[in-house]
C-alpha positions, 0 to 999 in steps of 0.5 A: 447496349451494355444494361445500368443494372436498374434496381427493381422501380429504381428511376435512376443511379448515381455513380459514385467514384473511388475515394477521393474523386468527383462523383459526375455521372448519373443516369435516369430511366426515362422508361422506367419514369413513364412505367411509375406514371402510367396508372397514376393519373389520367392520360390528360395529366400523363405527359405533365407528370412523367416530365415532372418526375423525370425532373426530379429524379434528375435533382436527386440523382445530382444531390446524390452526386454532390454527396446527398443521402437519401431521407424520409421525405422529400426529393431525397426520399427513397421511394415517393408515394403517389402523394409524392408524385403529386408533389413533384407535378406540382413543383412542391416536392422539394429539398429538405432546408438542410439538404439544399444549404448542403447543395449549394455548398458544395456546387460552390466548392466544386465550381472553384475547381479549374477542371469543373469550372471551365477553366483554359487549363481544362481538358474539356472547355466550354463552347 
């Protein structure tokens, strides 16, 4: 298997597309996750927190698709703390207001597009 080429703790990519396309592909490190976890909280919070974190890696990279940079806190920041993956465990690790108002913006936008939409014409349609 060909390797993503993963930054040093990078939990995640995005690709991003040629000008003027659809970014739709994103990757997350399930391992890479488990690492960050391990040695953070107790092997009774292990499982809650890896699947937690894996989660919002999984939001960040799907902001970063729809256009979303990264900021200084929040699910958009580059690089949690502890205090962030705690957050993240418990659901209080979010979108900054104007991010999430960008977010929903643009997952509108992109549902109006046949192609993205399921649309007949489409050539992957829904099952």
């Amino acid at each position: 298997m060909k390797s993503l080429g993963f930054k040093h703790r990078a939990l995640g990519v995005a690709v991003l597309p040629v000008k003027n396309a659809l970014a739709k592909d994103a990757f997350v490190c399930r391992p890479c996750v488990e690492d960050l976890v391990t040695g953070t909280v107790t092997e009774v919070r292990w499982a809650s927190m890896t699947s937690a974190v894996f989660g919002t890696v999984m939001a960040h990279e799907v902001a970063h698709l729809l256009g979303i940079n990264h900021s200084l806190f929040g699910v958009m920041h580059e690089r949690w703390s502890r205090d962030e993956l705690v957050m993240a465990e418990q659901g209080r690790l979010l979108f900054q207001p104007q991010e999430a108002r960008t977010i929903k913006s643009r997952l509108r936008t992109r549902m109006r597009v046949p192609y993205l939409s399921g649309a007949a014409n489409s050539p992957v349609s829904p099952r």
